[in-house]
KOLLUMFI-473534 format. One record per residue (C-alpha): x, y, z; residue in one letter. Coordinates in pm, whole numbers, plus 32768, in hexadecimal, padded with zeros to 4 digits. Layout:
<vexvos>
XYZA ...
</vexvos>
This chain:
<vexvos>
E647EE4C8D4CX E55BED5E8CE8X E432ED9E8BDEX E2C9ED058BD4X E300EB948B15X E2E1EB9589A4X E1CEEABC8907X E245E97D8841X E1F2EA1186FAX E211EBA98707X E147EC7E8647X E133EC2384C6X E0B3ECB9835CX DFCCEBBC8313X E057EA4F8362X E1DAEACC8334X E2EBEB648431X E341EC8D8372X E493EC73840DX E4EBEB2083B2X E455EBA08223X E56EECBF823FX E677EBBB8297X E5F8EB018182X E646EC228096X E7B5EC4A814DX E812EADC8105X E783EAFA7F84X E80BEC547F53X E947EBC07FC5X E946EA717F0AX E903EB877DC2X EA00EC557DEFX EB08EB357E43X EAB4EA9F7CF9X EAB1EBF97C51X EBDAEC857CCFX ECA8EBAF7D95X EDB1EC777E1DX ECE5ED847E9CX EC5BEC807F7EX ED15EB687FF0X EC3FEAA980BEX EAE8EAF07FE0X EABBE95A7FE2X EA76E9778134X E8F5E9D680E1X E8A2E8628094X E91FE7FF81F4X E83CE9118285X E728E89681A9X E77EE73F822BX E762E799839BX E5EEE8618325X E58AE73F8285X E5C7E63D8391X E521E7608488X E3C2E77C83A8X E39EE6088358X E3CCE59B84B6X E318E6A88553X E1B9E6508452X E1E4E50684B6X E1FFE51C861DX E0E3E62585FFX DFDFE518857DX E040E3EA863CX E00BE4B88761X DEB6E54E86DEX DE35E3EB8646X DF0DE2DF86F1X DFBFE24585B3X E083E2B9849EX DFDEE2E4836FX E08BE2818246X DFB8E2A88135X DF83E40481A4X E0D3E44181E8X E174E3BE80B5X E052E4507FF0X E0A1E59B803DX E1F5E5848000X E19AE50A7EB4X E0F9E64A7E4AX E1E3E7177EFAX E329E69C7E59X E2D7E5DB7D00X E23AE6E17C1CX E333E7BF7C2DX E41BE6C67C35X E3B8E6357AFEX E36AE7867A3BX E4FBE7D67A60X E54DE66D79FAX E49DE69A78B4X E507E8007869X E65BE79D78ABX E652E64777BDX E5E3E74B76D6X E6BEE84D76DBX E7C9E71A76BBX E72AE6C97582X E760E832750FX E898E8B27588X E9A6E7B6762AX EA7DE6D87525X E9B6E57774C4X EAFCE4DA7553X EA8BE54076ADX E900E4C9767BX E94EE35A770FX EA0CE3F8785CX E903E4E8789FX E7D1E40D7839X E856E31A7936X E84BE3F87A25X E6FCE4807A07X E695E3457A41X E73EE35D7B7CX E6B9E44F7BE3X E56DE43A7B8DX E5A7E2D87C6FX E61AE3CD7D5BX E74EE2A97D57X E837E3B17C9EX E904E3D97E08X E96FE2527DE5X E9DBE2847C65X EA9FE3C27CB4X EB2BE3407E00X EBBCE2217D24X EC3EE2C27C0AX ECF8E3B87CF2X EDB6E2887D55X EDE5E1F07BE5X EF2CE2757B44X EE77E23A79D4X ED9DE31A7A3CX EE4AE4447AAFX EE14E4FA795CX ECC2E5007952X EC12E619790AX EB66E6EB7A2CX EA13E66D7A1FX E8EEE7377A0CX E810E68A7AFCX E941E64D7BF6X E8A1E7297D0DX E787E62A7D2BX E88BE5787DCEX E7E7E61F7F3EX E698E5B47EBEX E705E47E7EB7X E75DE44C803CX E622E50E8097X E544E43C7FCFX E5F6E2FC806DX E609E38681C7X E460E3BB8168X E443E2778135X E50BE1E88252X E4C2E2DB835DX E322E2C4838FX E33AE15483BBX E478E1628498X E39AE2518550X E277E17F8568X E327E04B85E0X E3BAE12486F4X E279E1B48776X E1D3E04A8755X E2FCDFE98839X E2B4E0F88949X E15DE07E8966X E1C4DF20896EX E2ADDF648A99X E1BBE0A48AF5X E2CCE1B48AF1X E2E9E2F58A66X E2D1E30188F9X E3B7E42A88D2X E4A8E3BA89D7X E4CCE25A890CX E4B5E3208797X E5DCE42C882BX E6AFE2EB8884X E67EE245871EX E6DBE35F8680X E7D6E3A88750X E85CE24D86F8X E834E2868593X E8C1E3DC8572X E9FAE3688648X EA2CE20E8563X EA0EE31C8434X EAFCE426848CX EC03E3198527X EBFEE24983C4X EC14E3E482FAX ED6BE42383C0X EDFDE2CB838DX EDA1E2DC820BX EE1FE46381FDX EF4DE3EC82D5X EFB9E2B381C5X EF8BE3C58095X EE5CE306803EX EDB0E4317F5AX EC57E3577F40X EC25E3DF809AX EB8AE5087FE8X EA5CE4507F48X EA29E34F7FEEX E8E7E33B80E9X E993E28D8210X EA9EE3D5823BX E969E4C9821FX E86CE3F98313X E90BE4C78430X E8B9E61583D1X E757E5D08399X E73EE4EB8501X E7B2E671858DX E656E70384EBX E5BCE5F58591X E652E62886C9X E602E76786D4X E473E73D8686X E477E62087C5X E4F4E70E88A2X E475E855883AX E36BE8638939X E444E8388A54X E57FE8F689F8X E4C2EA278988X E46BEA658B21X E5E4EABD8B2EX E615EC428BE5X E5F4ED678A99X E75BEDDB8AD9X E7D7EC8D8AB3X E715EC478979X E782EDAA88F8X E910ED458927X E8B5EC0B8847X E7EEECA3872AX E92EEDBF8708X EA38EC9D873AX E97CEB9E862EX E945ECC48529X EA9AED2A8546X EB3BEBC3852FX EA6BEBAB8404X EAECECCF8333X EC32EC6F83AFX EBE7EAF682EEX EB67EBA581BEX EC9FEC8D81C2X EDDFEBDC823DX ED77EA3D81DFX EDF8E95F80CFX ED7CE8598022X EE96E760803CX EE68E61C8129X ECEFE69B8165X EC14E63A8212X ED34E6438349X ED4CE6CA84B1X ED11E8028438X EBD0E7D283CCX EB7CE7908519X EB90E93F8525X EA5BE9828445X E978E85384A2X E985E8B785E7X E954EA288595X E831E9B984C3X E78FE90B85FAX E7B8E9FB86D9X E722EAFF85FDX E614EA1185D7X E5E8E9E58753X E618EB4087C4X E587EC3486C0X E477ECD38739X E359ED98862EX E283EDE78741X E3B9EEE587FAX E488EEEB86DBX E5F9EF56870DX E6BDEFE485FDX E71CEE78854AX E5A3EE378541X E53EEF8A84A6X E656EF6083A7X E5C0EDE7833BX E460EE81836DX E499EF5F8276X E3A4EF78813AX E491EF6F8010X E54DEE3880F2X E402ED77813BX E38AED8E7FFAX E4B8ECDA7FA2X E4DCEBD4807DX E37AEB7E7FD2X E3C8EB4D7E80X E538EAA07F0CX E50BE96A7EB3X E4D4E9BE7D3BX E5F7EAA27D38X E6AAE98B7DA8X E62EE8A67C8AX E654E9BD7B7EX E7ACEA547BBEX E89CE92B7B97X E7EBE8D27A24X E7ECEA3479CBX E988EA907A17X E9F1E9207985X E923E957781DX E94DEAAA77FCX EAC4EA3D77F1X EAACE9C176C5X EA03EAC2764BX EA9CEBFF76BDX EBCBEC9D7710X EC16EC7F7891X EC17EE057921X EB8BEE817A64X EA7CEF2F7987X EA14EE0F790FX E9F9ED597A6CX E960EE5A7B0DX E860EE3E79F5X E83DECCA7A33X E81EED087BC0X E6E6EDE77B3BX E661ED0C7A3AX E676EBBE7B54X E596ECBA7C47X E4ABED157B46X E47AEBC37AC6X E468EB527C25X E35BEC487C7DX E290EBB97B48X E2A0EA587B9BX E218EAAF7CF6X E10DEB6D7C9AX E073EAA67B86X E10CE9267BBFX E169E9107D15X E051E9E17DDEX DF39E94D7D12X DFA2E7F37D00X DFFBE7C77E7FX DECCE8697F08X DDC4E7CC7E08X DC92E7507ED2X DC98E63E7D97X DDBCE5D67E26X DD57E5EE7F8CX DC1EE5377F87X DCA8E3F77EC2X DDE5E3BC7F54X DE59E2837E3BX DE4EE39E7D3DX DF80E4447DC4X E02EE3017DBEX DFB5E2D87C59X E02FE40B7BE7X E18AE3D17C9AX E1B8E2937BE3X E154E3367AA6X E259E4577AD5X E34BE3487B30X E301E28D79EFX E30BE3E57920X E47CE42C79E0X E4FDE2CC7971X E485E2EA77EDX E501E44077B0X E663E3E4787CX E636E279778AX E5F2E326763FX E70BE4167666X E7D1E2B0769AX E74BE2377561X E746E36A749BX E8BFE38C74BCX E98BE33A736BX EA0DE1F87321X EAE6E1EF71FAX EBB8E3277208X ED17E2AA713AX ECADE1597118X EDCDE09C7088X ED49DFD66F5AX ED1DDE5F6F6DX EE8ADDBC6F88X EF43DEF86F7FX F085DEE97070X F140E04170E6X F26BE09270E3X F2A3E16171DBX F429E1B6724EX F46DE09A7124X F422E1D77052X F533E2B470E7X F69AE28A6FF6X F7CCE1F970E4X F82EE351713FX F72CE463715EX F76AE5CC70C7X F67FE6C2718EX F6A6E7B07038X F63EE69A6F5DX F4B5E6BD6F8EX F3C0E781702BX F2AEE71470FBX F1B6E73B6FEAX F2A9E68A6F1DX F260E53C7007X F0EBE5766FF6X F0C6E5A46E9FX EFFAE4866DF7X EF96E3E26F38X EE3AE3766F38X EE66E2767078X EEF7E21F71A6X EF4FE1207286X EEDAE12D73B6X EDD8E2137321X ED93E34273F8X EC46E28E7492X ECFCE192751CX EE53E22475A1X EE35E20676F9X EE13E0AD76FEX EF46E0747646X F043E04D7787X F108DF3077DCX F0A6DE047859X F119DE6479D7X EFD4DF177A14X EF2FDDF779E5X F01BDD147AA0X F00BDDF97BDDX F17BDE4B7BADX F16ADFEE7C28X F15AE0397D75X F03AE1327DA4X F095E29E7E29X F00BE2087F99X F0FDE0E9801AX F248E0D38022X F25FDF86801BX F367DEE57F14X F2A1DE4E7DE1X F341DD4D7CF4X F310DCCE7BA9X F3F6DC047AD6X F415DBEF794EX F4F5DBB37849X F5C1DA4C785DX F521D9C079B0X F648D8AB79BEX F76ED987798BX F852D9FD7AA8X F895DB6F7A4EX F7A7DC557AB1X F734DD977A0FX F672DE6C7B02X F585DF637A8CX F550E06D7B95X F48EE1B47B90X F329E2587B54X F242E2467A22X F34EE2D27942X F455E1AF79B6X F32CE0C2796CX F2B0E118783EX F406E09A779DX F387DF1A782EX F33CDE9076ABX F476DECE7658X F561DE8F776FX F493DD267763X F512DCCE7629X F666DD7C763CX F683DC807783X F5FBDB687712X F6FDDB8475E0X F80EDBBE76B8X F7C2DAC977B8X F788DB7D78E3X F64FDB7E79E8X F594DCB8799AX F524DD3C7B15X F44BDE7D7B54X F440DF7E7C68X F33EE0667C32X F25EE13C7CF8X F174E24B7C46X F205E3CF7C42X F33AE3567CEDX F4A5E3A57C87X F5CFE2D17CC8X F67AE39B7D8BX F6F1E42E7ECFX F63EE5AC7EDEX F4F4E6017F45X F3DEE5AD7E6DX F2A7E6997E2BX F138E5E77E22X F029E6D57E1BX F0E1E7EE7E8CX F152E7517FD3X F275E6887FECX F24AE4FD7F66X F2C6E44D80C6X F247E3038071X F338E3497F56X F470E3808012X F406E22F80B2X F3F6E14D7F89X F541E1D17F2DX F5F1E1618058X F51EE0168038X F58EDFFD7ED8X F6E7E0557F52X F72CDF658006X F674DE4E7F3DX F757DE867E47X F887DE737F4BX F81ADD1E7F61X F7CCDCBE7E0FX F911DD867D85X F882DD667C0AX F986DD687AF8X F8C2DE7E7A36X F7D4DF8F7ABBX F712E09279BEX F658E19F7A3CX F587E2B379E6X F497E3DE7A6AX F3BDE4B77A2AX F408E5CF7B5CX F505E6CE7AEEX F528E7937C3AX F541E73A7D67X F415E7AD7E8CX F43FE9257F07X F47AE9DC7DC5X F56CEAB97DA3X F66AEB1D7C92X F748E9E07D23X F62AE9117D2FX F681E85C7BA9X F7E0E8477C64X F77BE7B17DC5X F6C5E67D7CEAX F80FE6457C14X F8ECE6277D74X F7D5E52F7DE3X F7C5E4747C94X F951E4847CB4X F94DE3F67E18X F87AE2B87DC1X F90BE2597C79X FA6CE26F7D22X FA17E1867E1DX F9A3E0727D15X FB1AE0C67C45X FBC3E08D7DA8X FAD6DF5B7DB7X FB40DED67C65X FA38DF057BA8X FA34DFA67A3AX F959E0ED7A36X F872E133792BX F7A7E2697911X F68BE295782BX F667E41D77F6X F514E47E7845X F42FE4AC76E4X F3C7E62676A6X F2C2E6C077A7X F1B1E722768AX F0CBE7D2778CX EF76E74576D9X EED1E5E87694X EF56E5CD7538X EE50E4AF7508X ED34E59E752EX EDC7E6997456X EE04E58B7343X EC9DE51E7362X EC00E6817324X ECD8E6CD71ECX ED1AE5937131X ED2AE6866FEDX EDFFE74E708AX EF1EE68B7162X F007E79E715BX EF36E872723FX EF83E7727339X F11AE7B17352X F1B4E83F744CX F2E1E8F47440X F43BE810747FX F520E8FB759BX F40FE96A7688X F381E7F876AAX F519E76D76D6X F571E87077DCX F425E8587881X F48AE6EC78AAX F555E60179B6X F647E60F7893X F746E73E791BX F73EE6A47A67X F7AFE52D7A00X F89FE5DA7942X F93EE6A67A25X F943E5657B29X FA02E4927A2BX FB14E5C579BBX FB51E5AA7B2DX FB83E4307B41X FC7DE4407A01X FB84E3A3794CX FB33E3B377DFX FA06E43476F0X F9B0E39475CFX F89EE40C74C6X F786E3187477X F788E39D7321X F8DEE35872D9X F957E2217226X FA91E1E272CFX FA7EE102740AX FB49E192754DX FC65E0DF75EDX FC41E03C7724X FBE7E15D788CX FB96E12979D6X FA89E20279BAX F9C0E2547863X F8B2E33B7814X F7F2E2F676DFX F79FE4327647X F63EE3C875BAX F5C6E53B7501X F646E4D273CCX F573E3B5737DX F437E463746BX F42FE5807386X F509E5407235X F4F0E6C071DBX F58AE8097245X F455E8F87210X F327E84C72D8X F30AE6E67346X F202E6037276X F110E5347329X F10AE4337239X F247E37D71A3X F254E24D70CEX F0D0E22B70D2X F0DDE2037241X F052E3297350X F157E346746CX F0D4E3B5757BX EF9EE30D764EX EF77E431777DX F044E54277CAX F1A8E50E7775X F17CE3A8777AX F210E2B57649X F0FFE1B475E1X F17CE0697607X F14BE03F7475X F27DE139743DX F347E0C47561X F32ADF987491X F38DE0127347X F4BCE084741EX F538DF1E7485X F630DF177354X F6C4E05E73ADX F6EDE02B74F8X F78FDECB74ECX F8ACDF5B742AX F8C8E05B752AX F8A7DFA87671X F969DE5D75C8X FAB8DF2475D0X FA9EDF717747X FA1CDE3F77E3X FADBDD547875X FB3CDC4877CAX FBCCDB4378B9X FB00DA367943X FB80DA0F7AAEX FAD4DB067BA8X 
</vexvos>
């Protein structure tokens, strides 16, 4: 049964759908409780692709609006009111956050976060996190603050792109005298279908940038724009039909929010709530409202949807400060999810309101663009004076002083001997000081020598004695790399052609790897790569290392099912001919010890950790359990005597990691040992070099012929 046609633009409150302002308030609501409680609801993200597909729907429909009312596009007007509509806000959450840095989040932290406000007051933040996802050194970062601006970001870029893309295709309907929404629905179509095929080949490679970055999200906003092309004709569709939609889209929806994961997103599967999103867009009706329009029409959810957008700014700032601040309960977020509405309700009605709907404004359109290049500059010297405010000289060695690091340790370590505080007492400086651990790494970051957690290509680098004959390959993840000072010299001293395998988060070995709680299949293909690369190289001398201690699945077996794989590999390198060393992963400390150093240089002992938990928490049991099964031998890092000749070896590092049986110190010998996470700063691995050359120089091979 067919119904009278529905008018382009139904009924309204004022200038605003008071449907599409109650799906505003599901996708914000969503995004808030996603962030808030996470488990409760799954696919919660999924409000920024709804407010995506809204976005796109607005923009293009204002646009096509006054180029059909005037003739042209106006940008000044258009950008203008944009201005007003995003930036004060914006810019007020910007500068409460840079100070609420200032008073509550460690000074350690100030350059991370002040970098990213001015990202985001750039509205460039997406690009800085997008890379940064991809860069290993960066994976313990602190959650920013300011990291939700991230969707800001690709709206304000597709803002900027889409009126003029617009305007050139309307100029080229009247050039060839078609239809200017017939040619604008095949550009975006164009655009939208470039966009969504490049989002599933990045998602489909592992590539995680896909998240941020503005060419994966131009898709779901082409859909909103779709959708406001064809609105006038689609709405003529018969009521029943347009019923069946508006039950099947809301339901698809719920099903996102409830049943999605983040992992690999966007993917096909978004494909589920941006088109639920534009059919609701299409096919809700205010002026014969079915039951999905009553529920978005409803007061408490329109009021809402109006204030979203500073929800949205507040929330994310609010849950990552308070963090330092206050103990995480569900009280306590459930205050925060009040406190981010209230504050939200504030800024609208005295910043936002005002502001965007000042005839001042209005009547002199250059001042909005004044006052958005002042809020810019405001963003970028409060993100720059956190930068510069941060400390400098936290454990600043004096001039000339050298550590000594593991030198410091006596030939055998006795766990009983000292206590943590025992190591710490006295020391008044450190090298690398806490400011600037992260940097200290080996050189193979800089040479390009770690495959990223993308490809699976094989990638090389050689060090040690370039000329000699023997090789020593150095195979693994961050933990097998982090040992590079040291195996270069050890090599070079020996003679032998130091060459690395390494790919980021990746364990040498045959078992399923974990990567953001799916399995790491880009993983499983290096290995085989790697495999077989070393088939053909057949190097006299391969050391290893990892940081994964159980293989992908869980499970009580799981510590059991990485061992067999670990097993599995190495013996195909013994059958191969090559001598096995294992490095035994360093202690899992479960914090950024360098942070923790840096707020309590009085105090270093508050930043120990304590010794068994971090050891079993590591790779350690695993490697162990994979060399009892080879026959192969442990020896103790600590321990003066060197070991006899094995086919396979692990190196037992704990002892000289943490040189005491009550808590593990974070400084030894004047020298801080780990740079992020459970990572060894290349200064220590250094200090090692002695230790391990007696070690590794009573297992390596000594003959010259290959």
């Amino acid at each position: 049964m067919s119904a009278a046609p529905l008018a382009t633009r139904p009924r309204t409150r004022g200038d605003l759908r008071p449907e599409i302002e109650g799906l505003r308030a599901v996708a914000v609501l969503a995004v808030l409780a996603y962030h808030l409680f996470p488990d409760a609801l799954p696919g919660g993200f999924v409000g920024v692709d709804i407010f995506f597909v809204i976005s796109g729907f607005l923009i293009t429909s204002h646009l096509l609006r006054d180029a059909e009312r005037t003739g042209r596009v106006s940008f000044v007007s258009f950008y203008s009111r944009r201005i007003m509509r995003l930036i004060p806000a914006a810019t007020l959450v910007l500068v409460a956050t840079a100070a609420a840095t200032v008073l509550f989040v460690p000074r350690i932290l100030w350059p991370q976060f002040g970098l990213d406000i001015i990202g985001a007051g750039t509205y460039s933040v997406n690009w800085l996190l997008a890379a940064r996802s991809v860069d290993y050194l960066a994976e313990d970062a602190a959650g920013s603050p300011v990291q939700h601006y991230w969707s800001l970001g690709v709206e304000e870029q597709f803002y900027v792109i889409w009126p003029l893309l617009l305007a050139a295709t309307f100029l080229l309907a009247r050039t060839f005298r078609g239809s200017a929404r017939r040619t604008a629905l095949v550009v975006v179509a164009f655009v939208g279908a470039a966009s969504l095929a490049y989002a599933l080949y990045l998602t489909s490679i592992g590539d995680v940038s896909a998240y941020f970055v503005t060419t994966t999200r131009l898709w779901e906003l082409a859909a909103g724009a779709a959708a406001a092309i064809c609105i006038a004709r689609v709405r003529t569709a018969p009521r029943a039909f347009r019923r069946v939609i508006v039950w099947v889209s809301a339901l698809a929806l719920i099903g996102s929010l409830l049943l999605v994961d983040g992992s690999s997103w966007p993917n096909a599967v978004t494909l589920v709530p941006i088109l639920a999103t534009t059919a609701l867009l299409l096919w809700c009706d205010a002026d014969a409202p079915g039951v999905v329009e009553r529920v978005l029409m409803l007061r408490p959810a329109v009021w809402i949807g109006g204030i979203s957008y500073a929800v949205y700014l507040w929330h994310w700032p609010m849950i990552v400060i308070a963090g330092y601040v206050l103990p995480s309960s569900w009280p306590v977020l459930v205050a925060i999810g009040a406190a981010s509405i209230v504050a939200a309700w504030a800024t609208s009605r005295w910043i936002e309101t005002p502001l965007r709907f000042s005839q001042w404004f209005r009547v002199r359109p250059w001042r909005s663009f004044a006052f958005g290049a002042t809020a810019l500059l405001v963003s970028v010297a409060c993100g720059a004076a956190l930068m510069l405010a941060a400390p400098s000289n936290v454990l600043s060695p004096p001039q000339g002083a050298t550590p000594a690091g593991a030198g410091a340790l006596p030939a055998a370590v006795d766990l009983d001997a000292m206590t943590a505080t025992d190591w710490l007492d006295g020391v008044e400086w450190a090298v690398p000081g806490p400011l600037d651990a992260v940097d200290d790494v080996p050189v193979i970051y800089d040479d390009g020598c770690q495959q990223d957690t993308v490809d699976a290509e094989v990638v090389t680098c050689e060090y040690g004695d370039a000329s000699a004959d023997r090789v020593m390959a150095l195979v693994g993840d961050s933990k097998a790399a982090q040992w590079q000072p040291a195996l270069d010299t050890i090599a070079r001293d020996a003679g032998y052609r130091l060459v690395t395998y390494l790919k980021s988060s990746c364990a040498f070995a045959d078992a399923q790897i974990e990567r953001d709680g799916t399995e790491y299949t880009s993983c499983a293909d290096w290995n085989a790569n790697v495999r077989a690369a070393l088939a053909d190289e057949r190097p006299d001398v391969v050391v290893t290392s990892q940081v994964r201690r159980d293989a992908f699945g869980g499970g009580d077996d799981a510590t059991t099912r990485m061992a067999d794989g670990i097993a599995r590999t190495l013996g195909e390198l013994v059958a191969a001919g090559s001598q096995v060393i294992v490095l035994g992963d360093t202690p899992q400390v479960g914090m950024n010890v360098y942070e923790c150093v840096a707020e309590h240089p009085e105090s270093l002992a508050t930043c120990a950790y304590e010794r068994e938990p971090a050891i079993e928490a590591s790779a350690l049991p695993a490697q162990r359990e994979a060399v009892e099964t080879l026959d192969g031998q442990v020896v103790d890092a600590g321990a003066s005597a060197s070991p006899p000749a094995s086919p396979v070896t692990l190196v037992d590092l704990n002892g000289v990691i943490c040189p005491a049986a009550d808590a593990c110190p974070p400084i030894v010998g004047n020298v801080l040992i780990y740079r992020s996470g459970s990572h060894i700063t290349a200064t220590y691995v250094e200090s090692l070099t002695p230790r391990l050359q007696a070690i590794l120089g009573a297992v390596l091979p000594a003959s010259t012929p290959r």
